[in-house]
C-alpha positions in Angstrom: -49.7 -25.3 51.7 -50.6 -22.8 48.7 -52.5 -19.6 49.7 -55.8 -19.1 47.9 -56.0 -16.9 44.9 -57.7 -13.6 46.3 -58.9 -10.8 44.0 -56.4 -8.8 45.5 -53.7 -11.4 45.2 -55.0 -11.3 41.3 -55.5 -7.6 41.2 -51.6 -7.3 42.3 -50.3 -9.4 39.9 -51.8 -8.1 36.4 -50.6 -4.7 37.7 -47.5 -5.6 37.8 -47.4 -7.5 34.3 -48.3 -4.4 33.2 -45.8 -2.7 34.6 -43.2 -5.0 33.0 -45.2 -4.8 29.9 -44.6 -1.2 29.2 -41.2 -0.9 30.5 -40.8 -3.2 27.7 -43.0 -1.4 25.0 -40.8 1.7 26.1 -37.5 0.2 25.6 -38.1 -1.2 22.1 -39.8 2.2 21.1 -36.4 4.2 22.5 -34.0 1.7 20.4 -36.1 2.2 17.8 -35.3 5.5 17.5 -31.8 5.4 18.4 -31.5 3.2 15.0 -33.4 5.4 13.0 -31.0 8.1 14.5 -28.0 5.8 13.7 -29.2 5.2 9.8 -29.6 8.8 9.7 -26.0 9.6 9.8 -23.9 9.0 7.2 -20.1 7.7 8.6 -17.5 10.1 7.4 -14.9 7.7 5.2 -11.9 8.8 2.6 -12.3 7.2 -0.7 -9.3 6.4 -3.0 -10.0 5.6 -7.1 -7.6 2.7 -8.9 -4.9 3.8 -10.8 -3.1 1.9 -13.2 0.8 2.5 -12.2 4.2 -0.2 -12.4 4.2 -2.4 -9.8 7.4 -3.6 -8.6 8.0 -6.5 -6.3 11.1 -5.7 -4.1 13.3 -7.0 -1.4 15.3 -4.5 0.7 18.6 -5.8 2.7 20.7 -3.6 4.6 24.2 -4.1 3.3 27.6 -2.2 3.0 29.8 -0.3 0.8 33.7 -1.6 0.1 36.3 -0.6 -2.4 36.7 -2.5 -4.9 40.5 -2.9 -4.4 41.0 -2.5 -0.7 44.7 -3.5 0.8 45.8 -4.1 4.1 49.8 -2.6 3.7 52.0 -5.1 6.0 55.9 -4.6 7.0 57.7 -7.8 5.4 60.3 -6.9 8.4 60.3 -6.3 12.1 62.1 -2.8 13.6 61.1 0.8 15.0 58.9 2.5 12.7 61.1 5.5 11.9 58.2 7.5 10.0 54.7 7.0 8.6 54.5 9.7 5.6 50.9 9.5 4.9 47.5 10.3 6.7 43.8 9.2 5.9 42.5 10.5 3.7 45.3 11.6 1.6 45.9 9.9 -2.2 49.2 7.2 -2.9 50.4 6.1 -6.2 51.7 2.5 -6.5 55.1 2.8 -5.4 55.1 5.7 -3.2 56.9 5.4 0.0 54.7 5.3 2.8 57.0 4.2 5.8 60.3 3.4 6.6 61.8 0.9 9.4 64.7 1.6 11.1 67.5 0.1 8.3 70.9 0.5 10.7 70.8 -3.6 11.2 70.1 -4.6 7.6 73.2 -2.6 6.3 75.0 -3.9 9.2 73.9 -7.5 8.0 74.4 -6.4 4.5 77.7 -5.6 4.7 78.3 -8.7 6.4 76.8 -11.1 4.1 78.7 -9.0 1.1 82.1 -9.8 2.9 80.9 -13.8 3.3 80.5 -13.6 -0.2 83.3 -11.8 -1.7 85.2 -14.4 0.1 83.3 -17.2 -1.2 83.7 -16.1 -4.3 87.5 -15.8 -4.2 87.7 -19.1 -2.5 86.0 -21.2 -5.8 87.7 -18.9 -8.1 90.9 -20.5 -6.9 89.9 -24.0 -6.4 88.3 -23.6 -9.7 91.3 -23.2 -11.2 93.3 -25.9 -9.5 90.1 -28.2 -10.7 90.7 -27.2 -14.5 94.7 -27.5 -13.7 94.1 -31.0 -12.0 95.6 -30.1 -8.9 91.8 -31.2 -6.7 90.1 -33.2 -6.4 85.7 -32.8 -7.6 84.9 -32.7 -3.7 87.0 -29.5 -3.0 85.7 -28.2 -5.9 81.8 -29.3 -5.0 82.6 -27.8 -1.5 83.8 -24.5 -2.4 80.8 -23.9 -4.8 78.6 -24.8 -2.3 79.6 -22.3 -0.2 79.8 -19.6 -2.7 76.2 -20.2 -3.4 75.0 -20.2 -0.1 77.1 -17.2 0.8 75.3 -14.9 -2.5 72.0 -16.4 -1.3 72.4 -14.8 2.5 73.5 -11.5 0.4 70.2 -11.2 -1.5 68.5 -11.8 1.4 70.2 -9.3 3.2 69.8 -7.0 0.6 65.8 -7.9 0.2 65.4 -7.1 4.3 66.9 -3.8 3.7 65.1 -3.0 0.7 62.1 -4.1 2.7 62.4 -1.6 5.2 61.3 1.6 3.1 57.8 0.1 2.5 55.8 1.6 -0.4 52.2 1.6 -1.4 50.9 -1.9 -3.6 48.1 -0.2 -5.2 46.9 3.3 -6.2 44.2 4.6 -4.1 43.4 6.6 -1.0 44.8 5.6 2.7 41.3 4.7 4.4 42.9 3.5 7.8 46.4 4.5 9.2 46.8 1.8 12.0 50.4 2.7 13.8 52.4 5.7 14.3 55.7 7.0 14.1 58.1 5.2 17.0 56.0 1.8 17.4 57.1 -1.5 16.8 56.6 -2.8 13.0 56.1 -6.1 12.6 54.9 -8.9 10.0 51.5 -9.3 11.7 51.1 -5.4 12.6 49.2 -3.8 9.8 50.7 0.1 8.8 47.3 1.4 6.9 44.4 0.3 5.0 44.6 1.4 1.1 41.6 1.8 -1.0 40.7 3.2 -4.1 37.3 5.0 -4.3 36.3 5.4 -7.4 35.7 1.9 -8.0 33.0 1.1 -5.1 30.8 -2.0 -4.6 28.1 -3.0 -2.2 27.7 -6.0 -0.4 24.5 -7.7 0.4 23.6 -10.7 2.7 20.4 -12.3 0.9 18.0 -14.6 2.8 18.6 -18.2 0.8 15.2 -18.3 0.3 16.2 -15.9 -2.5 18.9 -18.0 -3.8 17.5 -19.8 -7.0 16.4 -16.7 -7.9 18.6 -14.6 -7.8 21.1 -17.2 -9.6 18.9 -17.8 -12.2 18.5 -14.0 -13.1 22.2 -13.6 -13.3 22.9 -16.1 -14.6 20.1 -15.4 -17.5 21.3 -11.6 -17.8 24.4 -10.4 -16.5 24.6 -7.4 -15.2 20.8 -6.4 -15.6 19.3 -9.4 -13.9 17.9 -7.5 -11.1 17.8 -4.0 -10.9 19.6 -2.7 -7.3 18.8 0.6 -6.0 21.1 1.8 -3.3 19.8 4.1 -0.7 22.1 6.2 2.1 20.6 9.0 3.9 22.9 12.2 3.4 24.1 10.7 -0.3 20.7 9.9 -2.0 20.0 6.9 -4.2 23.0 5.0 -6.6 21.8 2.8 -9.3 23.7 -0.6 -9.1 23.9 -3.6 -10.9 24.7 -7.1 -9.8 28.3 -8.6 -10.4 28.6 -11.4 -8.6 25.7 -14.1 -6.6 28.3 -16.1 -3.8 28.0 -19.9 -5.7 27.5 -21.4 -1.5 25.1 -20.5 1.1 26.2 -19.8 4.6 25.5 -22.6 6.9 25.4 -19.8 10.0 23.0 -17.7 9.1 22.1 -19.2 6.1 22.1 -16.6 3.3 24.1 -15.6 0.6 26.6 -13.1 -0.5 25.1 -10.7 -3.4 28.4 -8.3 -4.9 27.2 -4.9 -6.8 28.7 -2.7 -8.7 27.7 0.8 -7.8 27.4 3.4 -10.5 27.5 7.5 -11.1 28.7 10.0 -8.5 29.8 8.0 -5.1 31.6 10.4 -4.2 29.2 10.7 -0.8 29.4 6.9 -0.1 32.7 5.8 1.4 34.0 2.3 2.5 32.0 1.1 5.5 29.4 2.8 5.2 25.9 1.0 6.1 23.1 1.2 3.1 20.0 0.0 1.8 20.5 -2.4 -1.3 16.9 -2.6 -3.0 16.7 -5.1 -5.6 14.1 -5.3 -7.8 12.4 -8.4 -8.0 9.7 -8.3 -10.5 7.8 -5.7 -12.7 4.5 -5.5 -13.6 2.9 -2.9 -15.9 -0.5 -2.4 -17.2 -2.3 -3.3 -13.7 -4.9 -1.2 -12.1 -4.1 -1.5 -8.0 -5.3 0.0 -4.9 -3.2 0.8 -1.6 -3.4 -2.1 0.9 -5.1 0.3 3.5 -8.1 -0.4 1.3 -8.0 -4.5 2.2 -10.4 -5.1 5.7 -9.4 -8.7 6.8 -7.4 -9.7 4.0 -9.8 -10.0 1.5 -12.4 -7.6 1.6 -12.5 -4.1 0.2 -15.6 -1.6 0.7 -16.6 0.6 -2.0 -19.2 3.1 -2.4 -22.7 3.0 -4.1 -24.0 6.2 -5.4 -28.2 7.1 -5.3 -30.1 9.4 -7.3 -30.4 11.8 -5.0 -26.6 12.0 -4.4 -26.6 10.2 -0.9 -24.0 7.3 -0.5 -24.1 4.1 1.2 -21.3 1.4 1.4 -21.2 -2.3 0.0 -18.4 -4.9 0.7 -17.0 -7.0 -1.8 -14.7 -10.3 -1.6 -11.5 -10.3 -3.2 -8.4 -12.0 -3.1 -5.0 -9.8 -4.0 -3.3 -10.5 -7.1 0.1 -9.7 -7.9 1.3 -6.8 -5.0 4.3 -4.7 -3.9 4.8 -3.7 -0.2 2.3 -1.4 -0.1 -0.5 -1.7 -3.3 -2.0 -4.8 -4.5 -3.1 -5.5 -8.5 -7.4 -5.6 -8.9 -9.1 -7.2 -12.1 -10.0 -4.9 -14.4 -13.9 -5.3 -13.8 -13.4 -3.3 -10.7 -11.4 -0.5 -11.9 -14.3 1.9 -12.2 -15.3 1.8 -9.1 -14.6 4.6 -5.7 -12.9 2.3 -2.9 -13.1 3.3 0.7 -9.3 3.2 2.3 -10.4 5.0 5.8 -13.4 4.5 7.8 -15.3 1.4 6.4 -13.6 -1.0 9.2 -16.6 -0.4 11.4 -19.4 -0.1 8.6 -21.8 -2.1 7.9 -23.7 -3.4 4.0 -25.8 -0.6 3.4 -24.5 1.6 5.9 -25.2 5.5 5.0 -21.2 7.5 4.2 -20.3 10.9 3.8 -17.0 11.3 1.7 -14.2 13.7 3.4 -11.5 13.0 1.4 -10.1 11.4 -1.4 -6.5 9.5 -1.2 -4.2 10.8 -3.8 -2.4 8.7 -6.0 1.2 8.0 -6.0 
């Protein structure tokens, strides 16, 4: 049952309407001035202008430097390593003696397969003579120069094994790797040391396939000068490079591609081994005007400033899509080169919004 609507009751309720009322009033008065407040100050922001510098597109790829001419030295006979004459580091000629093998048991076997033969040999002279005189028959004859044969092949090879034991250097270069010691056990599948020569150096770059048409194309178009390769090693500075060789397969493990440079001026930092940074130089564009990708608010938006008379600044937003960029700058048409671009401070600015420049991006 509804209670009766009393001039109290009625009294009660329009005061408090108007209590709501100017809680109301007061609220919308108090953000009033706390936007009027906000308009009033201008955001601080760092500008940066366009300038019209090379852009190149680039790809790095850590990669690795190797000799040129780099050989494993193997014993082509098994015995004690009687001595190992050279160290790393130190400098061979081709044909230097860098180890020698015990020898005792290929003389031993020399001399023994130098008796066999001297025997042989007097053993067909003879029958040789009775074959001319008529006195044998062509088998005895066919035997004994069989056996003369065989016995001067077993001397060369016993003279090979013992020339084999003093092993020398195949190459002129520098010992990179010395792998066994005086008093082990030399063997065919035993490596002695590791000879390189350093003055002929070359890098070695896995390239993501993606890359692959390109970069065959290019070299295949211009030599040595189909993409320019900077080479980067902290402690040995940069190396200009050029590309020798692009792998003609694609690795179906990783599935990239063997890039071979040929690294130019003073190397004499960069050794075998040693991990670097090949950057390869993609494409060049000159002529562009650009701005630093720190500029760019959601991909395709850049904020610039607007100048009044009276030397206050507000910011206005612009759409645009990058053209042709590098890693870190992106090409703008040249209708938009005259303008001041905001690079810090305009992600949380609004059209219009008031700015206060503090500082102006240099160029690279």
């Amino acid at each position: 049952m509804k209670r009766p609507l009393t001039p109290a009751r009625l009294l009660a309720w329009l005061f408090l309407a108007a209590i709501v009322l100017a809680a109301v009033v007061v609220r919308w008065m108090a953000a009033g001035k706390d936007e009027a407040k906000e308009a009033a100050i201008a955001a601080p922001v760092i500008v940066a202008r366009p300038a019209m510098l090379p852009l190149e597109r680039e790809l790095r790829i850590n990669a690795y430097v190797e000799s040129e001419s780099m050989v494993t030295v193997l014993p082509l006979v098994s015995g004690i390593l009687e001595g190992l004459d050279v160290e790393a580091g130190d400098r061979v000629r081709k044909g230097q003696v860098i180890a020698r093998i015990d020898a005792e048991r290929f003389r031993l076997q020399l001399g023994q397969a130098e008796a066999g033969w001297l025997a042989a040999k007097s053993s067909w002279e003879r029958v040789e003579q009775l074959y001319k005189a008529g006195a044998t028959s062509q088998q005895s004859y066919d035997q004994a120069r069989a056996q003369f044969d065989a016995a001067k092949s077993q001397y060369e090879l016993a003279r090979l094994q013992l020339q084999y034991a003093t092993v020398t250097s195949p190459v002129d270069g520098v010992v990179l790797v010395r792998h066994l010691s005086a008093g082990a056990i030399a063997a065919p599948e035993r490596p002695l040391v590791t000879i390189g020569d350093l003055s002929r150096l070359v890098v070695r770059a896995r390239v993501p396939e993606r890359y692959y048409a390109e970069f065959s194309a290019r070299a295949a178009a211009g030599g040595s000068s189909a993409v320019a390769v900077r080479v980067s090693q902290e402690g040995a500075g940069e190396h200009r490079a050029a590309i020798r060789t692009v792998a003609p397969f694609v690795s179906a493990e990783n599935k990239t591609f063997e890039v071979s440079c040929d690294l130019g001026g003073d190397t004499s930092l960069l050794r075998p081994g040693m991990s670097v940074v090949a950057v390869f130089t993609l494409e060049r564009q000159e002529g562009l005007w650009s701005l630093p990708f720190s500029a760019m608010v959601g991909g395709n938006t850049l904020w610039f400033l607007e100048s009044a008379a009276d030397g206050t600044a507000t910011a206005r937003s612009m759409e645009l899509a990058p053209g042709f960029s590098t890693d870190d700058r992106f090409a703008i048409p040249d209708s938009a080169s005259g303008k001041t671009f905001i690079v810090e401070g305009q992600h949380f600015l609004r059209d219009g919004s008031a700015v206060r420049v503090v500082g102006e991006a240099k160029a690279p």
